[in-house]
N, C-alpha and C positions, 0 to 999 in steps of 0.2 A: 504494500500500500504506500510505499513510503512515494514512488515514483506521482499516482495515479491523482487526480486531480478530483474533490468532490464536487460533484456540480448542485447540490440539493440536496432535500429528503421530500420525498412527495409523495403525500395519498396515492394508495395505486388506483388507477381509474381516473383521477383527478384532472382538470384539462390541465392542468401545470403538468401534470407525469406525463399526458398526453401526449404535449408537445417538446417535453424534454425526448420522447419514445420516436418520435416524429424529424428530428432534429439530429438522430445517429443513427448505427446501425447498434443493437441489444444482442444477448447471448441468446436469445431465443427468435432472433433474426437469421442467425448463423446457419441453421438447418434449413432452412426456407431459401438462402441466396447459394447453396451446396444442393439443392433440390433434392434434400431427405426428409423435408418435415411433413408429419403425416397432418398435420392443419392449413398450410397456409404455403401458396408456390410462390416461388419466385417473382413470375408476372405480379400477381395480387398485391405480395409485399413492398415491389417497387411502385405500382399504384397508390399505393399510402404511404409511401415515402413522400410522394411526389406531390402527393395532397390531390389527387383526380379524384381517388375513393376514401370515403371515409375508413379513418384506421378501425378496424375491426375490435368488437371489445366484446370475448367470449365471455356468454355467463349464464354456460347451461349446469347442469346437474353433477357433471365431473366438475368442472371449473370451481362451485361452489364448496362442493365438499373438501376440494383438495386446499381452497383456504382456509375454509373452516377448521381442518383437519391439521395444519401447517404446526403449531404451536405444538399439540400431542407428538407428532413423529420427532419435531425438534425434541422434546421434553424426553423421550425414547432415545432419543442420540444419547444426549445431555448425560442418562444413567450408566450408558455401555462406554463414555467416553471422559468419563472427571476428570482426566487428567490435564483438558481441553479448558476448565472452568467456565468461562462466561462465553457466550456466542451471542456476542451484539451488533450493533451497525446497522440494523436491519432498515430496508426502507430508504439507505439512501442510493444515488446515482454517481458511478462514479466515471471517468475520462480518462482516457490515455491524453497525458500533457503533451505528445508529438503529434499526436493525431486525433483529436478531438471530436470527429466525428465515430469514434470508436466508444462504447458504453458497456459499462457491467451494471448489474441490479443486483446483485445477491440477495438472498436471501438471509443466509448469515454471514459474521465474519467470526472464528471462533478464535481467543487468543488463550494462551496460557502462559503461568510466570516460567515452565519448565519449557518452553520452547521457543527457539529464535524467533521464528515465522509464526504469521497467523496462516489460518486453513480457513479457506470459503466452503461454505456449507448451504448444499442444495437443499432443499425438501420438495419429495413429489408421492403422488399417489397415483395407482393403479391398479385400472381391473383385471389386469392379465398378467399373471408370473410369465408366460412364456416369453418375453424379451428382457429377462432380468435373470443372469445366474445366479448361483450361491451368495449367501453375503459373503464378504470378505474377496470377493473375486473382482473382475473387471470387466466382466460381461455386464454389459449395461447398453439401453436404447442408444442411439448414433446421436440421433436428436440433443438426449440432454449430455449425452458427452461433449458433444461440440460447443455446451452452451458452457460448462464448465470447463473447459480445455480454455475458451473465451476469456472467462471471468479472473483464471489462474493467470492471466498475459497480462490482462490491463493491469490487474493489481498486484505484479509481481509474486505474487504466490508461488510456492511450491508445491502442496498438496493441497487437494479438497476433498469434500464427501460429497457423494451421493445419499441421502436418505430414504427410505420408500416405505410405506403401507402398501402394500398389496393385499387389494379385496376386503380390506377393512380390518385383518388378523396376522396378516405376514407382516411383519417389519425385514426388511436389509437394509445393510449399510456396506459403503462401497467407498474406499479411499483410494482417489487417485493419483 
């Protein structure tokens, strides 16, 4: 972090994150401009870049529960991981100082006094184990690795997690 530039902290949905969202490219843009992301192509995403199309703001039944649900899988890291202590930061936007059109979001940053580095900390949910290996492995969606591989660049990081509920009962965790 020490490089990366914070541009904000802003309501997500808020026209302020809007336009901060609108105004780079996101770790969850990545998939989408590599044409993997099972939500949203390339074309559409450069459309709302461009401001032709309204930026798209999902908030169906997955959407909902996986933020509702966000705070539990953290709190589930939090117990498998004390060594990590506090995982804050959360909420804000952050900038590569060279290229400023580049953006992280994370969702955590977790620091601890026993480690040099902070670690970015994803949280996701999902209905389907079959694109998620074992925990402790690296088999993980292409999707959100790319969004974290992302996040680990701008903010100088060296590792991060994957966190996941699957199906409402499976927890993994995934360090990259």
């Amino acid at each position: 972090m020490s490089h990366a530039q914070r541009l904000g902290r802003y309501v997500v949905e808020s026209e302020e994150w809007l336009a901060a969202r609108q105004a780079g490219v996101g770790g969850s843009d990545v998939a989408a401009i590599l044409g993997i992301s099972p939500w949203v192509s390339a074309f559409a995403l450069w459309h709302a870049k461009a401001g032709n199309i309204p930026a798209e703001v999902l908030t169906d039944e997955p959407v909902y529960w996986g933020k509702a649900l966000e705070k539990v899988v953290l709190a589930r890291w939090r117990e498998e991981h004390p060594e990590h202590g506090a995982a804050n930061w959360q909420g804000y936007t952050w900038a590569d100082p060279d290229q400023l059109w580049r953006h992280a979001n994370p969702d955590f940053i977790a620091t601890s006094p026993t480690r040099s580095q902070h670690e970015i900390v994803e949280i996701k949910t999902s209905a389907y184990a079959d694109e998620w290996g074992p925990s402790g492995s690296d088999i993980v969606p292409p999707w959100y690795l790319t969004q974290l591989l992302w996040y680990l660049d701008i903010l100088d990081a060296r590792w991060g997690w994957l966190a996941v509920l699957i199906g409402g009962n499976d927890y993994r965790s995934y360090r990259i």
